[in-house]
C-alpha positions as CSV (number, residue, x, y, z in Angstrom):
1,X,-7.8,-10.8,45.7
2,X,-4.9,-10.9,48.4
3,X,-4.4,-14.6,48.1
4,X,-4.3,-13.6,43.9
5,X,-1.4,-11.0,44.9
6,X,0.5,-13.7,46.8
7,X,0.4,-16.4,44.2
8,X,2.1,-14.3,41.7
9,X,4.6,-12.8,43.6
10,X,5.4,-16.2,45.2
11,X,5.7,-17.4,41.6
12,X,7.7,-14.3,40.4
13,X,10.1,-14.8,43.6
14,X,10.7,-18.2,42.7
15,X,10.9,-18.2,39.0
16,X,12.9,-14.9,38.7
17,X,16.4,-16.4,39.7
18,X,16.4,-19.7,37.9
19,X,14.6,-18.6,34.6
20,X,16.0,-14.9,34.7
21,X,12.2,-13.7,34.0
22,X,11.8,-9.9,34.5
23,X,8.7,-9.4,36.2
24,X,6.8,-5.9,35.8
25,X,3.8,-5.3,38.0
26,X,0.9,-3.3,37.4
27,X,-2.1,-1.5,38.5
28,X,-5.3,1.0,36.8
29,X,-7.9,1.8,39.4
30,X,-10.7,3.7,37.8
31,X,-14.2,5.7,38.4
32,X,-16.0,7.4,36.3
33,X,-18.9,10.3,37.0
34,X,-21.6,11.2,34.8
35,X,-24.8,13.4,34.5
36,X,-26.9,12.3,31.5
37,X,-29.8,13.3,29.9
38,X,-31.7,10.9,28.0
39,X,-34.1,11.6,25.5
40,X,-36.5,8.4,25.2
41,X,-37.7,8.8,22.1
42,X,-41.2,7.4,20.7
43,X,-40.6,5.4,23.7
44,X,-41.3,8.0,26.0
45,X,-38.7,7.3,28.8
46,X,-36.9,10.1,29.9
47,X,-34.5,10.3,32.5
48,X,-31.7,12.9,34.2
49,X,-29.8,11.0,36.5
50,X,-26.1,10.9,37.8
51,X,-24.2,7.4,36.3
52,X,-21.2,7.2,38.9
53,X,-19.2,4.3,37.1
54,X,-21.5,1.5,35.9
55,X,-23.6,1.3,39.0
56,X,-21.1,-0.3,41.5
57,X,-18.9,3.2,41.9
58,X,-15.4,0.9,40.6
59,X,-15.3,1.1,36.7
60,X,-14.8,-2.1,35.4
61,X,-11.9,-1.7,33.2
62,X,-9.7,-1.3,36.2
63,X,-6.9,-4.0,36.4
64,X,-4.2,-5.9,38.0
65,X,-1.6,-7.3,35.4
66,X,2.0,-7.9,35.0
67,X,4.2,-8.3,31.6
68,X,6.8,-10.6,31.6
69,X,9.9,-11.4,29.8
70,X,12.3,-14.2,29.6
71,X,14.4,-14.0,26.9
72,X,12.8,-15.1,24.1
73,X,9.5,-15.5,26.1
74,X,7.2,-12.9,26.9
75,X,3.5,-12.8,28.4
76,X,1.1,-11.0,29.6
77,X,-1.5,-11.6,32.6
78,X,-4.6,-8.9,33.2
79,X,-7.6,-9.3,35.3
80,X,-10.6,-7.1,35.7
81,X,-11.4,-5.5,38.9
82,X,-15.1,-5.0,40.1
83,X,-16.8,-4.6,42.8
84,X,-19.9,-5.4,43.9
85,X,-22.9,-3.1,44.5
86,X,-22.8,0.1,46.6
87,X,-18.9,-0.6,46.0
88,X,-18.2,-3.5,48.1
89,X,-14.7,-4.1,47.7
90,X,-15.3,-7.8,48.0
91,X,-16.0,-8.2,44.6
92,X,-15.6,-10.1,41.7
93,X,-11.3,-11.0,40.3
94,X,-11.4,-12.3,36.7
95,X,-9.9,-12.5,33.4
96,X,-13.0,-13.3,31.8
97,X,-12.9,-9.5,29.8
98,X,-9.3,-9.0,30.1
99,X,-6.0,-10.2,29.0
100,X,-4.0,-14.2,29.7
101,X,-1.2,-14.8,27.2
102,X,2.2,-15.8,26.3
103,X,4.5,-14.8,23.5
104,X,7.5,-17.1,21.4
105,X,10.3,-14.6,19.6
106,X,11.5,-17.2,17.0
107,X,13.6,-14.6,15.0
108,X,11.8,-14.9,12.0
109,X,8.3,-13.5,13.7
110,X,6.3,-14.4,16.7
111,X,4.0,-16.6,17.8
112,X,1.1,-15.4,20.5
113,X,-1.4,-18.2,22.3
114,X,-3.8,-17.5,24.4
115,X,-6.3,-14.3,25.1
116,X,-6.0,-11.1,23.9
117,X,-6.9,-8.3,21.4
118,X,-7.7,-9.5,18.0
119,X,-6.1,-8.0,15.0
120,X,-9.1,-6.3,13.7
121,X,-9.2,-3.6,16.5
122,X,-9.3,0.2,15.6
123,X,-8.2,1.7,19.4
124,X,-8.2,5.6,17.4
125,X,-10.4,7.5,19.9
126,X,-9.8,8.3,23.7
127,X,-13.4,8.7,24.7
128,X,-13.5,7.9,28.2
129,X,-17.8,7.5,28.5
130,X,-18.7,4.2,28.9
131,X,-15.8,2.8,30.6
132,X,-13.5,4.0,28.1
133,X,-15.2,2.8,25.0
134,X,-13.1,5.0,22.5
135,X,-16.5,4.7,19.9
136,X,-15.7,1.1,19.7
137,X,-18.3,-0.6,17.8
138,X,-19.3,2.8,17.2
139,X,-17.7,3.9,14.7
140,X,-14.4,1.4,14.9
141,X,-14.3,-1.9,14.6
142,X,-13.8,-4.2,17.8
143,X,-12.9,-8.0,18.1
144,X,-13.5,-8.4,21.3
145,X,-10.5,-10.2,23.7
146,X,-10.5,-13.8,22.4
147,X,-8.5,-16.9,22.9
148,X,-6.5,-17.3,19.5
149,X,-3.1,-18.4,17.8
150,X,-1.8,-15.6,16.0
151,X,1.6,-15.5,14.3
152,X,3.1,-11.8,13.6
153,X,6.2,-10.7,10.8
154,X,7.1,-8.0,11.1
155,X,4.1,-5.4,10.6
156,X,2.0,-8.1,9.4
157,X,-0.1,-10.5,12.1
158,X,-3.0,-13.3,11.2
159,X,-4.8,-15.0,13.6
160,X,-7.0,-18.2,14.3
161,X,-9.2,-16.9,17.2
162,X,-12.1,-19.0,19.0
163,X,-14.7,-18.8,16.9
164,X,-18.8,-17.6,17.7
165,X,-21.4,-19.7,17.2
166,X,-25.2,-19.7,17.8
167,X,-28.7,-19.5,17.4
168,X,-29.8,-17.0,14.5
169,X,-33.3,-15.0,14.5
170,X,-36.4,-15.3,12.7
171,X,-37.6,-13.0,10.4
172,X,-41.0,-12.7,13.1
173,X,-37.8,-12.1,15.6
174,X,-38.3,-15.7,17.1
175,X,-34.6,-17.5,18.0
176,X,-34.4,-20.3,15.0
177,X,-33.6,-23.9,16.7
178,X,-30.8,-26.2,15.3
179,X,-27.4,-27.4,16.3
180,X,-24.7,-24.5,15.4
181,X,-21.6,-26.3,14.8
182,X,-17.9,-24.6,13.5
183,X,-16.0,-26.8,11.6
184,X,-13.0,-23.6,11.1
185,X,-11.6,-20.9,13.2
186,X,-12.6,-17.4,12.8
187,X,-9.5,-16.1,11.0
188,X,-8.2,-12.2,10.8
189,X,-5.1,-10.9,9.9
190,X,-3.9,-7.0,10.0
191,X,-1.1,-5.5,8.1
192,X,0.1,-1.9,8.7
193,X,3.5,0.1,8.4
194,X,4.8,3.5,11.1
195,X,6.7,6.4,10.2
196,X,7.3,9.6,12.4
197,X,4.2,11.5,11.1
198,X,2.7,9.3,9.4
199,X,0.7,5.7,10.2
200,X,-1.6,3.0,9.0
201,X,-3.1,-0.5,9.1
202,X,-5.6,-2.4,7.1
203,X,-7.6,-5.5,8.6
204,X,-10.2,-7.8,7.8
205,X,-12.2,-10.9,9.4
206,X,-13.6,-13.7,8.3
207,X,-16.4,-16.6,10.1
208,X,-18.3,-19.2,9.1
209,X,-20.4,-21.5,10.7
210,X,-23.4,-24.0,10.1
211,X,-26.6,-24.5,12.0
212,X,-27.6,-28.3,11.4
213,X,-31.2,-29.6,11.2
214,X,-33.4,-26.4,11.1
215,X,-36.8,-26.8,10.6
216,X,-37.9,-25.7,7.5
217,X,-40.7,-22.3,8.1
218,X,-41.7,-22.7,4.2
219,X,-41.7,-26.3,4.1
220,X,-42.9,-27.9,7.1
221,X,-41.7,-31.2,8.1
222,X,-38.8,-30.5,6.3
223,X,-34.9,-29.7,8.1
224,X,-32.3,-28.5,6.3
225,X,-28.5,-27.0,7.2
226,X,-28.2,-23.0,7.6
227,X,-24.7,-21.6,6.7
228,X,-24.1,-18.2,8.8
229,X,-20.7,-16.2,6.9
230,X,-19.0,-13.3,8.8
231,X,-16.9,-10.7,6.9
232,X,-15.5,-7.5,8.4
233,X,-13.2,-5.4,5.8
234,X,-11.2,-1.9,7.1
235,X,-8.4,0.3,8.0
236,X,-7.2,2.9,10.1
237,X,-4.7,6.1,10.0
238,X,-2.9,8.5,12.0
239,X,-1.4,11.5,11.3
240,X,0.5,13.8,13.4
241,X,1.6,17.8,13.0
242,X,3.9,18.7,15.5
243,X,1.6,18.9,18.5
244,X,-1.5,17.7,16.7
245,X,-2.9,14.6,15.4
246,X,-5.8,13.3,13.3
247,X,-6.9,9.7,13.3
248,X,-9.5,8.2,11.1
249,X,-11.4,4.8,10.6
250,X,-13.2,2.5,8.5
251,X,-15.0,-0.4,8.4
252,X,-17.7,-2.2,6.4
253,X,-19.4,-5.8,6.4
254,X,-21.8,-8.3,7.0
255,X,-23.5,-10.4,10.1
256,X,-20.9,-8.8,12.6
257,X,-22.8,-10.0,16.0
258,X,-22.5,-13.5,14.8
259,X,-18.9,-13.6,14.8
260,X,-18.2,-10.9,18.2
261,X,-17.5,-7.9,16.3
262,X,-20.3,-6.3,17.9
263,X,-20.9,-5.2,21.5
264,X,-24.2,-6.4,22.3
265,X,-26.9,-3.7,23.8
266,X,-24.6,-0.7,22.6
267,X,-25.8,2.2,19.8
268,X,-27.8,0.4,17.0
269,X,-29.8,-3.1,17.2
270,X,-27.2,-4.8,15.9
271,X,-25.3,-6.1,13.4
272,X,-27.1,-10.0,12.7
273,X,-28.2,-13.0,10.2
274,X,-32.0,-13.8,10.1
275,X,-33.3,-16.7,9.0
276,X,-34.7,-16.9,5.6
277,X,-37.6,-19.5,6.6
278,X,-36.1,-22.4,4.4
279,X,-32.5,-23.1,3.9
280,X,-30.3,-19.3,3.9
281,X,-29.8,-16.6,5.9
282,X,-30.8,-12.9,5.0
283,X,-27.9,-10.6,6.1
284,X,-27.3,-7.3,7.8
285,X,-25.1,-4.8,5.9
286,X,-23.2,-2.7,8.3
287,X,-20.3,0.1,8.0
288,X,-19.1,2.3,10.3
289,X,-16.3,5.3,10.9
290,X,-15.0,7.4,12.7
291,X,-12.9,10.7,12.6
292,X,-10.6,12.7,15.7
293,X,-8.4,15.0,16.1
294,X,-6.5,16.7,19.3
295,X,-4.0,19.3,19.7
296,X,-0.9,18.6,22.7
297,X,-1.1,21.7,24.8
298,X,1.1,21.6,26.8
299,X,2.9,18.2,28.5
300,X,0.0,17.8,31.7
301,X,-2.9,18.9,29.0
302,X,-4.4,17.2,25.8
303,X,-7.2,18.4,24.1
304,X,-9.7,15.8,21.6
305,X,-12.5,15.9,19.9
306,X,-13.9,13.3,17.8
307,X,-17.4,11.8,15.7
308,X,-18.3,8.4,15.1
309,X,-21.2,7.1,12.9
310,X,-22.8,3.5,12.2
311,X,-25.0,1.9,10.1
312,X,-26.8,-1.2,10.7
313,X,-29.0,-2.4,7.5
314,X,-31.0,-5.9,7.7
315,X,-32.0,-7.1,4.4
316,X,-35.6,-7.8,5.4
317,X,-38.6,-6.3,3.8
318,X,-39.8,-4.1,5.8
319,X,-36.6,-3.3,8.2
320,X,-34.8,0.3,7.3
321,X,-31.0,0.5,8.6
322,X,-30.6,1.1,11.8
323,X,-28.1,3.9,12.7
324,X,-26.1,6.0,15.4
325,X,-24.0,8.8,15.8
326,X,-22.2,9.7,18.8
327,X,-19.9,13.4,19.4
328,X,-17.6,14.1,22.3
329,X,-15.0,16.8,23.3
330,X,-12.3,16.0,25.8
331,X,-9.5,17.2,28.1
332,X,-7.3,14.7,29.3
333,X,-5.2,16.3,32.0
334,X,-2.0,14.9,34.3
335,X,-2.1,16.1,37.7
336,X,1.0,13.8,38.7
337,X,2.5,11.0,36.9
338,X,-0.1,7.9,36.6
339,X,-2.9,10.9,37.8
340,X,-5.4,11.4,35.1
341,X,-8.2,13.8,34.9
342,X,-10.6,13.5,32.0
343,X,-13.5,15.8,31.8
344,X,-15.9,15.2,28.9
345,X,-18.9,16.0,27.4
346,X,-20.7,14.2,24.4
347,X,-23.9,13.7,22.8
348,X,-25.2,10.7,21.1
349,X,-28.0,10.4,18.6
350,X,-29.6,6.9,18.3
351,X,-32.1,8.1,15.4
352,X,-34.5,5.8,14.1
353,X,-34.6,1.9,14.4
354,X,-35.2,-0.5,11.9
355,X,-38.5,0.0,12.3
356,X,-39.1,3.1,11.6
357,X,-39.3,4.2,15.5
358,X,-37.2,7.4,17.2
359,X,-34.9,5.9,19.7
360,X,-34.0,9.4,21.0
361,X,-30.6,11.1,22.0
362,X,-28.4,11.4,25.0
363,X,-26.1,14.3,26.0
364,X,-23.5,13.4,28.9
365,X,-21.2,15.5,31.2
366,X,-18.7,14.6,33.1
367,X,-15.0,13.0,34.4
368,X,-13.0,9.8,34.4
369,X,-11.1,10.0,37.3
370,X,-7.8,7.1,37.0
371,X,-4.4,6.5,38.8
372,X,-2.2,3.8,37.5
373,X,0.3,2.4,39.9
């Protein structure tokens, strides 16, 4: 981590005076500290425990970045911070979940290469459970932070990001065989407009792949080529009343895992294509939404609340939808600039699988403790 540090000052020292490039260091170091409850459900595991951070004290969304400018040239470097077991600072430096990308102001609009947020993002909530998850992929959509080439007017921005591509399921649940091969980008694009009370933006995805060869289930001997389509479709909005706010979002679609609009192990089984045994896929129909509101109490103190719901439905005899909803209150309090305090408490209700089985609830109490620096 120190010899990290040194590089990039060494190359801000040097670079500043010749390029005129404005360096602007930062810092987030974050914990979290939970009690949960967990319900188990047919499942019958049950568990109280304490969650300080994710199990290695240091919450993995802390970061080290810096945004530069130079002139027409901006950028933006962010890597994660996380440490190792029982807190070991010694751990691991990476921008593998975090942020590596430069910026080209050509008057007209902009031109972004490299990784970062992809357009279809709905950042409305401030829930701070799960390492800040803000009901992403709970109730708001989430493209992950992708290499891409995305081109911005104005309030308008489309992207060709790295595309997903792999192995589908069975109907039996059995990972199909085959060689998945993109022949496009994953393309989304987001358009949305600000005014002082009042704002909005409307997105949507789109991924295709193909899986070549697959051995045909229904006829046996035979292969044949799968074709695995993405589509995410939704929008957002944010109003504000003096010192209160309400923020809403929407989003529906199909085969969302396949193409990393999904975070995988969180709320519902997921969002994927199964193969039909011959030649197609049989898709998931999901949607999802979300709904907060806070109130500005005074200029240390915020108060939220907020509700998010999903539904995850596989078209597979059999298989029902597959659903989640998830409820938190919150106050998010400054004890000194770059201080935060967060207590909250929440309660999520994983209902029944596709299958038919009761995957139980969860009720969580706590705080997010962060300094930025």
């Amino acid at each position: 981590m120190k010899k990290l540090i040194l590089v990039i000052a060494a190359l801000a020292l040097v670079a500043s005076p010749a390029l005129a490039v404005d360096w602007n260091f930062y810092g987030s170091s974050r914990v979290q500290t939970w009690y949960t409850s967990i319900d188990g459900g047919d499942d019958g595991r049950d568990q109280s425990k304490l969650q300080w951070g994710t199990g290695d004290g240091l919450a993995n969304n802390s970061r080290f970045g810096a945004r530069v400018k130079a002139e027409n040239l901006s950028g933006r470097v962010e890597v994660q911070m996380k440490a190792t077991s029982g807190g070991d600072p010694g751990g691991t430096v990476t921008t593998e979940n975090r942020l590596l990308y430069g910026e080209w102001n050509f008057g007209a609009g902009k031109l972004l290469v490299g990784k970062a947020y992809t357009p279809v993002a709905q950042f409305v909530s401030g829930q701070a459970y799960n390492e800040d998850l803000g009901l992403l992929a709970a109730g708001a959509a989430y493209g992950q932070r992708i290499s891409q080439l995305a081109l911005s007017f104005g309030g308008f921005q489309v992207a060709l990001v790295e595309p997903k591509k792999g192995q589908i399921q069975g109907t039996g649940g059995a990972t199909v065989g085959g060689d998945p091969d993109a022949i496009i980008p994953k393309i989304e694009a987001k358009w949305g407009m600000g005014f002082d009370m009042f704002s909005f933006n409307v997105m949507g995805g789109f991924q295709y792949f193909e899986i070549e060869d697959v051995n045909s289930l229904d006829n046996p001997g035979k292969t044949n080529d799968v074709d695995v389509t993405s589509y995410i479709v939704g929008g957002d909005v944010a109003m504000n009343f003096g010192p209160a706010y309400v923020k809403a979002a929407a989003s529906i679609g199909v085969n969302w895992a396949d193409a990393a609009w999904d975070i995988p192990g969180l709320s519902t089984g997921g969002s994927f294509a199964y193969f039909d045994g011959d030649d197609d896929t049989k898709d998931t129909d999901s949607w999802q939404g979300v709904l907060v509101g806070g109130f500005k109490f005074t200029d240390q103190m915020t108060f939220e609340a907020g509700v998010g719901y999903r539904s995850d439905d596989p078209d597979l005899k059999g298989l029902d939808e597959d659903e989640v909803v998830t409820v938190y209150g919150q106050a998010v309090i400054s004890l000194a600039p770059g201080v935060w305090l967060v207590p909250e408490i929440g309660y999520i209700n994983f209902m029944d699988d596709a299958n038919g089985d009761d995957e139980g609830d969860q009720f969580y109490a706590g705080a997010k403790w962060q300094i930025d620096f």
